[in-house]
N, C-alpha and C positions, 0 to 999 in steps of 0.2 A: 351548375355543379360547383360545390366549395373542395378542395384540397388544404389538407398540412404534410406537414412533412413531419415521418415520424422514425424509421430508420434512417440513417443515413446515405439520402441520394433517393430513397424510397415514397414515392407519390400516394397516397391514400383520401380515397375517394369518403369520403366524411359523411354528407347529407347531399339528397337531391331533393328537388320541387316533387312531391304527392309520391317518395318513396318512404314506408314506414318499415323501421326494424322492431321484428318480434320475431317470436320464439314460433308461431305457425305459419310463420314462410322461413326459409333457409338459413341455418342460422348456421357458429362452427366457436367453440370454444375448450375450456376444459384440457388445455392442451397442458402436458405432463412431459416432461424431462428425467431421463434415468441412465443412471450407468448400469449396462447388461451384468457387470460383473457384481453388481450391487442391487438387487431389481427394487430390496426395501425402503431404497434411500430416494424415493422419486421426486423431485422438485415439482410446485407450478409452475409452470411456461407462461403464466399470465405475469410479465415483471420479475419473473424468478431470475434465479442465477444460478449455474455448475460452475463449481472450478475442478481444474485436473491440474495435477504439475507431474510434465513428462520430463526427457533425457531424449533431445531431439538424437545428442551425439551417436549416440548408443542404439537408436533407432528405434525406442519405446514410442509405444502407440496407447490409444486406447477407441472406446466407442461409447456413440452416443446415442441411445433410444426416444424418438422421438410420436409423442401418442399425441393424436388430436379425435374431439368427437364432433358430428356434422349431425344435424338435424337436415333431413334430406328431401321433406314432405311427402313420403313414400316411395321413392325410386329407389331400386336395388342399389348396393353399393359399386356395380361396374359403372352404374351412368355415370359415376361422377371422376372427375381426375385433381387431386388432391394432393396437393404437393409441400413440400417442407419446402421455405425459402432463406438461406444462409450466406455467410462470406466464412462461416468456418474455413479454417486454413487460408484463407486465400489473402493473408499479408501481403504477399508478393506483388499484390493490384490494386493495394489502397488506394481508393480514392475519396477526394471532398465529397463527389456524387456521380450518382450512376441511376437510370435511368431502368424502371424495374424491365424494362423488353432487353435492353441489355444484357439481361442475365442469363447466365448459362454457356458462353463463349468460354473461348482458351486465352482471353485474356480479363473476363469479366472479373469484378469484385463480388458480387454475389453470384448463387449459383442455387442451383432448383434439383430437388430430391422427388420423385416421384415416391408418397405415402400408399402403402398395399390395403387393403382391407381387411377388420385384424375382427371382427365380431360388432358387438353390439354393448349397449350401456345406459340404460335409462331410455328407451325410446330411440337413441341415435348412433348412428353407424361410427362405428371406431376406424381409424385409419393409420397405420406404424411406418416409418422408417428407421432404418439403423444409417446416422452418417458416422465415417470414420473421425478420429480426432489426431492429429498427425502434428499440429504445428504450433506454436504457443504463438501468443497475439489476443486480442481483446476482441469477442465476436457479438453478431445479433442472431435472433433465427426467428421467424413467424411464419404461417403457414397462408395456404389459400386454396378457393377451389371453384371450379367453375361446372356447369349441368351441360350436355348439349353442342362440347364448343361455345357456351355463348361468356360474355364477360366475370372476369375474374372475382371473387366476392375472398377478403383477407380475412382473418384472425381480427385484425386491428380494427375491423367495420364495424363490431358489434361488441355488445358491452356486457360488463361483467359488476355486478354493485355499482352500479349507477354510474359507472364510469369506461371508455372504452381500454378493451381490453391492448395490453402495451408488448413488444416486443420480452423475448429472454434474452439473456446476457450467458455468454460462453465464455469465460477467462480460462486460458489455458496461460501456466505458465512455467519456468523452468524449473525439474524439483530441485535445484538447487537452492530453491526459498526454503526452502525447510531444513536445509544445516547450515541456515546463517546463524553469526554469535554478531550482533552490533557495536562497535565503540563510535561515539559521535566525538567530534575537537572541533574547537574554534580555533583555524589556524593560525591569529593574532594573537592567540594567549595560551593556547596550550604548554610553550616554553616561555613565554614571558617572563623578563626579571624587573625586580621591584626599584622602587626610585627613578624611574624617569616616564618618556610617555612612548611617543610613537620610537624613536632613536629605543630601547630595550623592548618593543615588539618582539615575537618567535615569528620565523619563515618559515617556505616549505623548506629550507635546506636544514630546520630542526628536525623535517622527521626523518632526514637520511642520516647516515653513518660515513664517517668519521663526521662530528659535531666540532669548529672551531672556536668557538665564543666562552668554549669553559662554563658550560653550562648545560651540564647535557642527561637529566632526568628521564626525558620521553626519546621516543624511535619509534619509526615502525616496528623496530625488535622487540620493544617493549611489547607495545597492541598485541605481534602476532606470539611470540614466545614468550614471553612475561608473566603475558595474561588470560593471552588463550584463545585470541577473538580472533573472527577470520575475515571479520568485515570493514571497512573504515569509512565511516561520514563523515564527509568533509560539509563543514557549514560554507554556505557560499565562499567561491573563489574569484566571484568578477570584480571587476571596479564598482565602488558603488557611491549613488550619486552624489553630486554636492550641493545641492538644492533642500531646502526643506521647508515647507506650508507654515506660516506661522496665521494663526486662524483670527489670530485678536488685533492684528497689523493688517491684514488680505493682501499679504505677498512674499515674496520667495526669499528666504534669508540661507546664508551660507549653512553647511550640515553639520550635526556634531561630529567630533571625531574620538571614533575613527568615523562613527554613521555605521547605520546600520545595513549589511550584506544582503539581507534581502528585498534592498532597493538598489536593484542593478543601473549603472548605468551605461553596460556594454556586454552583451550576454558571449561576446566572441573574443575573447581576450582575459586574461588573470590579472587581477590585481599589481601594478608592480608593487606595491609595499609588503607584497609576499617572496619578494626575493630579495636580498641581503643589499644586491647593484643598484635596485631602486627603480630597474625599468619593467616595459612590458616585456620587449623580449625574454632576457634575463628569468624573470616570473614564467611566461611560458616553459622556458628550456627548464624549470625546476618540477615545474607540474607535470610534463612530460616525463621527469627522471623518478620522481616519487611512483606513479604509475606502475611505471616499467618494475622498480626496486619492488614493488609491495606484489606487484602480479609473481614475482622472484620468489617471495616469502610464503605465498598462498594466501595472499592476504586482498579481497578485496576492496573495489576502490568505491564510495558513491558522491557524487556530489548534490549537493542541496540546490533547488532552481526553484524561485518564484516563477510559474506563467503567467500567475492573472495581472499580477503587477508589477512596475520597475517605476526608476527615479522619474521624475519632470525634465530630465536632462538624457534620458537612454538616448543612444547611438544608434542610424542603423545597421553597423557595423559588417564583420567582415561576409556574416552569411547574407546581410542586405546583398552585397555587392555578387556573389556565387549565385545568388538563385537569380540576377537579373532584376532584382528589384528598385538598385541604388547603382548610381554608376564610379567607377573605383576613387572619385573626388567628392563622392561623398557621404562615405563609410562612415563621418567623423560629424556628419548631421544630425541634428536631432530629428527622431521621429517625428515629434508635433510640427516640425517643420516642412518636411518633405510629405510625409503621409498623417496627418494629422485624424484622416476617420477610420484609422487604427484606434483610437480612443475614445473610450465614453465622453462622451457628453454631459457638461455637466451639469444640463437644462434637464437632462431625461437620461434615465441608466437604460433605456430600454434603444436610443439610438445615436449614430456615429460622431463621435465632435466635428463640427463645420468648421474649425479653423483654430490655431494654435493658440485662440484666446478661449475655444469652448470647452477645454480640456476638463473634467472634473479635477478638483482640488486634490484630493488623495484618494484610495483603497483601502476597500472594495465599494465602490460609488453605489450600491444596490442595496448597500445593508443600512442607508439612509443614519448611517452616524453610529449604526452599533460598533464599528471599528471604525479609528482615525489614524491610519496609517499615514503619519503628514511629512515621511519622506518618501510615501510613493505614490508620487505624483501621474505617474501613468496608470491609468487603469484600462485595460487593453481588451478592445470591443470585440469577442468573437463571435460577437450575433446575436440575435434576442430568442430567447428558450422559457421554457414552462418555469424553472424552477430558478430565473435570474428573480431577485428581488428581496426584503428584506426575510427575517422571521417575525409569527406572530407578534402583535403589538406594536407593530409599527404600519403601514399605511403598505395593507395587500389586495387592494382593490386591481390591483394588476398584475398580480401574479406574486408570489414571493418563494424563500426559497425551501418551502416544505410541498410545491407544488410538483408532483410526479407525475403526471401526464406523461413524461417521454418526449416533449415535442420540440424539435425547433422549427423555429418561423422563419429564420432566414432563408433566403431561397438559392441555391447554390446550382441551379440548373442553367447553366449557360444559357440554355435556347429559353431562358423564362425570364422572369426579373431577378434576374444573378447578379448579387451582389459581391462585386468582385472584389471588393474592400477585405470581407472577411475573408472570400476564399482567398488571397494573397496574405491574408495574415496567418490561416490556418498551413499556410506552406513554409512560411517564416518558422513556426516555432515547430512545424515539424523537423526543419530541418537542424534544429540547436544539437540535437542529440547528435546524428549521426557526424557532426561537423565536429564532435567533440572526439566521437569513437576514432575518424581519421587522425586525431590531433596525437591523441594514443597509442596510434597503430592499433585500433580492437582493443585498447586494454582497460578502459571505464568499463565497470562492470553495473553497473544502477545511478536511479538518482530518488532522491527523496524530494517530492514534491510539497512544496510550502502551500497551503491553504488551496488544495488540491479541486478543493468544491465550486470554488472558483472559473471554473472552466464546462461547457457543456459536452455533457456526457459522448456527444458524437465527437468531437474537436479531440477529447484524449482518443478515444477509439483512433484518430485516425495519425496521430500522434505516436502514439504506441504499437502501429502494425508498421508505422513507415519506418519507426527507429530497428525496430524488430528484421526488419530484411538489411540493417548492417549487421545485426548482430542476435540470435534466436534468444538465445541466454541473456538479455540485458533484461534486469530485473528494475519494476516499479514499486516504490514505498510512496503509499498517499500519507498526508496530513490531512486527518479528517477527525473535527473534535464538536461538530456543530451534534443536533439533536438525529433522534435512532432513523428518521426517512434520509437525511441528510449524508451521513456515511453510508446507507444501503447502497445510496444511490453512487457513491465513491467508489465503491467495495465490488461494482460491478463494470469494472475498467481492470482495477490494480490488481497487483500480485499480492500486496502485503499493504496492512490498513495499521494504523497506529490505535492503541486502544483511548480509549475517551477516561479511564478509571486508572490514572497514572498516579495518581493525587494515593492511591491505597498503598499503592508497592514501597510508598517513604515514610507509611502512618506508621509511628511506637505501637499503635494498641493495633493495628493489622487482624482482622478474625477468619479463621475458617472458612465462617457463613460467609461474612464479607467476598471472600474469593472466589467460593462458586458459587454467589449469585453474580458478581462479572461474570464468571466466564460463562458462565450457563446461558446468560442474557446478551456474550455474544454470540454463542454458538444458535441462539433463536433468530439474530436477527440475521446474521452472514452466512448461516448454514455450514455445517459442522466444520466441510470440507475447507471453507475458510481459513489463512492466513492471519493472524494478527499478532502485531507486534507487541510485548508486554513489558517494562518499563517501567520505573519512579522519577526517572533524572531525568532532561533535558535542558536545551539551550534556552527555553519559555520557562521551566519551571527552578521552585524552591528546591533544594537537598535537603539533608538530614545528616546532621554531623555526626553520626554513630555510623564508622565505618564498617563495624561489624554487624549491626545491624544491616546495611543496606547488602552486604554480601550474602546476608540471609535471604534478602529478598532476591536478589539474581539467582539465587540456588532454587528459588522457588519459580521464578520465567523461566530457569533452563530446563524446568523439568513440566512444561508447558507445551501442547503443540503449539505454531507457529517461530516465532522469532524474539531473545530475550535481548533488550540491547541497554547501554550505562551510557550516559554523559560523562569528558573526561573528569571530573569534580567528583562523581563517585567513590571508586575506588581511594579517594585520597580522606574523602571524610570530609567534603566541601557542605557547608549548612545552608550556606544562602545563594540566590541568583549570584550566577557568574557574569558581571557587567560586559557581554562585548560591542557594545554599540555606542555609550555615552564617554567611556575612558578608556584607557589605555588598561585593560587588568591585570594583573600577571597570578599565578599559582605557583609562588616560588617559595613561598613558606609552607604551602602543602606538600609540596613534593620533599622539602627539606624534610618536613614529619612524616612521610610514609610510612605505612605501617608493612613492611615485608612482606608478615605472615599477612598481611589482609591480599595483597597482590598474589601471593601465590596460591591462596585460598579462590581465587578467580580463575585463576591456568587450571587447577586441579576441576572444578564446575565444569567450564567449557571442555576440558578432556574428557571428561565423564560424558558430556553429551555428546559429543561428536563420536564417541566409540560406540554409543551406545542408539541404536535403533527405534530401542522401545520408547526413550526419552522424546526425542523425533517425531513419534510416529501419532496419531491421530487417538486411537483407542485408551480411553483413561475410566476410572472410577475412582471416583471418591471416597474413600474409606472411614467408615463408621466406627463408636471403641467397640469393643464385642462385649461387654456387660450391661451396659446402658445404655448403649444407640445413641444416635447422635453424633455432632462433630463434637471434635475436641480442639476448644477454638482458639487456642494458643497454640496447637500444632500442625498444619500446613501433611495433607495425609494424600497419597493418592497412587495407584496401583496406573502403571503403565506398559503396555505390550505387543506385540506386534504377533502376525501369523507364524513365525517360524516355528516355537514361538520363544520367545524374549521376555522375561517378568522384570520389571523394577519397579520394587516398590519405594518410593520419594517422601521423604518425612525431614520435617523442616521446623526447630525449634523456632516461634515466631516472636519470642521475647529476647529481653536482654538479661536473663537470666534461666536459672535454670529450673526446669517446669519437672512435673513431677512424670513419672514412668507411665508406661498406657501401653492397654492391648488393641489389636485394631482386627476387626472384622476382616476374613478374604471371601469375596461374594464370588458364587458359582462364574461368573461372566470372565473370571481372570482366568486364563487357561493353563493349568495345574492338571496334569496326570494324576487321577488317585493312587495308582500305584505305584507313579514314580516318586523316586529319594530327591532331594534337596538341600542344598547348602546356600548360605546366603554368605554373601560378600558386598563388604563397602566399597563402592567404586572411590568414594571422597576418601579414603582412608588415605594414612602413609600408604601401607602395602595394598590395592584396591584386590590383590589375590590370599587375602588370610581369611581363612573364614570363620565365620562370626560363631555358630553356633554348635557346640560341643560334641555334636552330631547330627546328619544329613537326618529331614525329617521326609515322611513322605506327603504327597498331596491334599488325600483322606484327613493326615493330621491338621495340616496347615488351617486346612477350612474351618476345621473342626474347633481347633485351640487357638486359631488368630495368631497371629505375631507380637512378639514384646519388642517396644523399643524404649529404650534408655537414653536419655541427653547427659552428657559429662560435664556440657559448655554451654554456656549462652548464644543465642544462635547458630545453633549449631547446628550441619544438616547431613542426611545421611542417604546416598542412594542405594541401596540393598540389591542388588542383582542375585534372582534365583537362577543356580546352578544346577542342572542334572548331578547327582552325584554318583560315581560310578558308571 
């Protein structure tokens, strides 16, 4: 008998000697996922994925329908016992693995739903349960059944297009993801002043108040009241290393400076050259205060964390020492040293480096050179999986990384060939987070994950339920930019996925069409109920020095479901990459040019959305012009609303100039009372309470006659909230 392992902790019985799978002996697939409150919207359970985001606070719940069909070779549906098998809710017992007899204890990780008998469907017996959904956390669920009492036969045995069929994915997570506003800084430069190098650095003690250096453009006050935002990304805060690859020498030369943050060399400790004193403590006692001060403002906090990789020099630092890995003389070792098959190998991506000379040279050692990340020298082994190796075009004779199988190969069963390497590693980096949230007192609110793909899909799972029992509410941003299996497979851990189409949100010529085929083409691949973050700036990419312009574009993210976020170079009219790896940068001639109105043109957006539900919420339509159909592809159009119900309709001049007037079609789907009256108000306006239209129209009309809208300004945007009138 052969075994993989394909949930986590989960044994499945793959092929036996003279057993053949077909469809006329026992089979069980076809399995469907659905929210009761929703029956239309039914996911496949073959790979599929739900997401919910609840309000554990508040004690919001929801429910999940789970359908499976069995081919049963004519026995009634009583013979058989058919059960759903899950870890929904059950963070509180994460484990590396668990043993499927294990399950269904009061302290198990997975747990077993007896399936009822629901009818019939093509020849095979249907079978439902309803589980509750109570806790956010990153889940699985597959089913199984057995005839007689006799052995269990899974979901995962039998195959679906030529391939077997694979677990679902349950992300539940806080709906506080859905009124985040983003601001991302480089803590090195975001106050940075010009003419010198590291000595005119900004610290965290820039982002508090009172500012002593005379020099004092940014704050938290800024972010949260300035601009509007309620979230802050911190780009890495660790030390980061002083080693770097140099590939044409084959040896380790000192790093640039500053070097680059997301090559840690000590995942337990801040930076001291992020505090004015120069030390670590000092640094810590400032990242603890900024915390506290920003949690004061409503402002939350995330930090940025490479998993998959860190310097050739990381530390095993202070969680080394907490979890019993490292003993307290020697926090200040290098990994390769102490634990060296923590690391790939740089003989083979697929096992452990034997010793602190077999270390691979840089990250990510699998993608065989399409990235040379040659200061991060650790490339950190959590096991070998379906989908570790390069993409197409390079050498996938072993797997690479568009491979979805589901599976990892390591074997994490104590009583089997347990490889305790990784499980000790998988306990390391589960613990980063919650060592961070005591550092806080609870007050980190997320992290944005650096090259998130990086990691197998069970390793975050278990990652993300452990962090999850310090704290229900800590929210996950993946970095996921690789091709459409690649971020699916991301999308089915995280809260919030960064989008792959950032590169549009900073084009001059930006269309229409251009917009909803993104979104439409993410809404196919992550499914509707999906999170994604939308975006032109970042610390990886170019800007666009048309400050108004790019405000155009956040007027058009915020009126997007998921998440709109700006790099701090945005708002200022930043054109090019902002260096923080190679020099010292500063933005102190952009801040000197601020443009006011473009800042307060960002506080008014985010006010608008945070008031506003409909903006938030899920339900949108694209709006067509009403004489000629089609989009109008210089204007940015889209009807959004909620059950109460809620109208805004979003229209977004997408040039730098001023576009000529247009009516737009309201499709039956927006829900408008025929006979009720309406007034329309600009939320973005001065007064967001004057209303626009000389008189309240009623529903009947609106459909009928479409809406006018008028631009005065160049990029200029307009959120329309219909009012009952009367």
């Amino acid at each position: 008998m052969r075994v993989m392992r394909l949930m986590s902790g989960l044994l499945l019985v793959l092929a036996m000697p003279g057993w053949r799978v077909a469809r006329a002996e026992p089979w069980m697939g076809n399995l469907l996922l659905r929210d009761p409150a929703a029956p239309a919207e039914a996911r496949p359970g073959n790979y599929g994925t739900v997401k919910y985001f609840i309000d554990e606070a508040r004690g919001e719940h929801a429910a999940l329908a789970v359908e499976i069909e069995v081919q049963a070779d004519g026995r009634p549906p009583e013979a058989l016992e058919v059960q759903a098998f899950s870890n929904l809710n059950r963070r509180d017992h994460a484990k590396v693995w668990e043993s499927p007899e294990a399950a269904g204890g009061p302290g198990s990780y997975y747990m077993t739903y007896p399936m009822a008998p629901a009818g019939t469907h093509g020849g095979n017996l249907v079978y439902r349960a309803e589980l509750p959904v109570e806790r956010t956390g990153a889940y699985r669920l597959t089913a199984r059944f057995r005839a007689d009492g006799g052995p269990w036969r899974w979901h995962n045995d039998f195959e679906a297009g030529a391939m077997r069929q694979r677990d679902a994915a349950i992300v539940v997570s806080p709906r506080k993801v859905l009124d985040l506003a983003l601001y991302e800084a480089a803590p090195f430069v975001v106050e940075a002043q010009s003419g010198g190098g590291e000595d005119r650095r900004s610290t965290l003690e820039d982002f508090l108040e009172p500012d002593a250096d005379g020099f004092d453009p940014f704050s938290l006050d800024l972010v949260r009241g300035g601009l509007g935002f309620n979230a802050l990304w911190l780009m890495p805060v660790f030390p980061n290393t002083r080693e770097r690859w140099d590939p044409d020498q084959r040896r380790w030369l000192p790093n640039a400076s500053p070097g680059s943050p997301y090559a840690a060399r000590d995942y337990w400790s801040v930076d001291p050259r992020l505090s004015e004193a120069g030390t670590a403590a000092a640094a810590m006692d400032q990242f603890r205060r900024l915390v506290q001060a920003a949690d004061e403002k409503g402002l939350d906090v995330f930090i940025d964390v490479a998993f998959n990789h860190a310097g050739h020099d990381v530390v095993m630092g202070q969680g080394g020492v907490e979890l019993g890995l490292a003993a307290p003389s020697e926090a200040e070792r290098p990994v390769r040293e102490l634990r060296p098959a923590w690391a790939t190998s740089g003989r083979d991506y697929r096992a452990h480096a034997s010793g602190p000379e077999d270390l691979a040279p840089f990250a990510p050692a699998d993608r065989l050179g399409e990235h040379r990340w040659l200061d991060a020298g650790m490339d950190w082994y959590f096991g070998d999986y379906a989908a570790l190796g390069p993409k197409p075009g390079a050498d996938t004779t072993r797997g690479g990384a568009l491979d979805e199988r589901d599976l990892l190969y390591t074997d994490l069963d104590p009583a089997g060939g347990h490889d305790s390497s990784v499980e000790d590693l998988w306990h390391y980096f589960a613990h980063i987070l919650p060592y961070w949230l005591d550092r806080t007192n609870g007050g980190l609110d997320g992290i944005r994950a650096d090259f998130a793909q990086g990691l197998p899909p069970q390793a975050w799972e278990y990652i993300i339920n452990t962090t999850r029992q310090r704290r229900w509410d800590f929210v996950f941003l993946a970095e996921a930019l690789d091709p459409d299996p690649v971020r699916y497979r991301v999308n089915r851990q995280f809260d919030l996925i960064t989008t792959v189409d950032h590169w549009l949100y900073r084009r001059s010529d930006l269309t229409m069409g251009q917009l909803v085929a993104s979104l439409e083409g993410e809404a196919r691949l992550y499914g509707a109920a999906a999170a994604v973050m939308h975006n032109g700036t970042s610390h990886d990419e170019e800007g666009n020095g048309d400050a108004w312009l790019m405000t155009a574009r956040h007027a058009v993210a915020a009126a997007l479901y998921g998440v709109p976020m700006v790099y701090m170079g945005q708002p200022l009219g930043v054109a090019g990459k902002v260096d923080f790896q190679n020099s010292w940068a500063n933005l102190e001639a952009a801040w000197n040019h601020a443009d006011p109105d473009v800042l307060a043109m960002y506080r008014r957006i985010n006010a608008a959305r945070a008031r506003s539900p409909a903006l938030r919420g899920r339900a949108r339509h694209f709006l067509t012009r009403q004489s000629a159909g089609g989009f109008r592809e210089d204007i940015f159009s889209a009807a959004r609303w909620t059950e109460e119900p809620e109208v805004v309709l979003a229209f977004v001049n997408l040039r730098n100039q001023v576009v000529a007037p247009e009516t737009f079609a309201i499709p039956d789907a927006v829900p408008l009372d025929p006979a009720g009256r309406y007034q329309a108000f600009n939320l973005l306006a001065n007064d967001p309470d004057t209303p626009l239209w000389p008189q309240a129209r009623s529903g009947a009309d609106i459909r009928r006659d479409g809406v006018f809208v008028r631009f005065s300004l160049p990029n200029e945007a307009q959120y329309l909230q219909l009012r009952r009138a009367g």
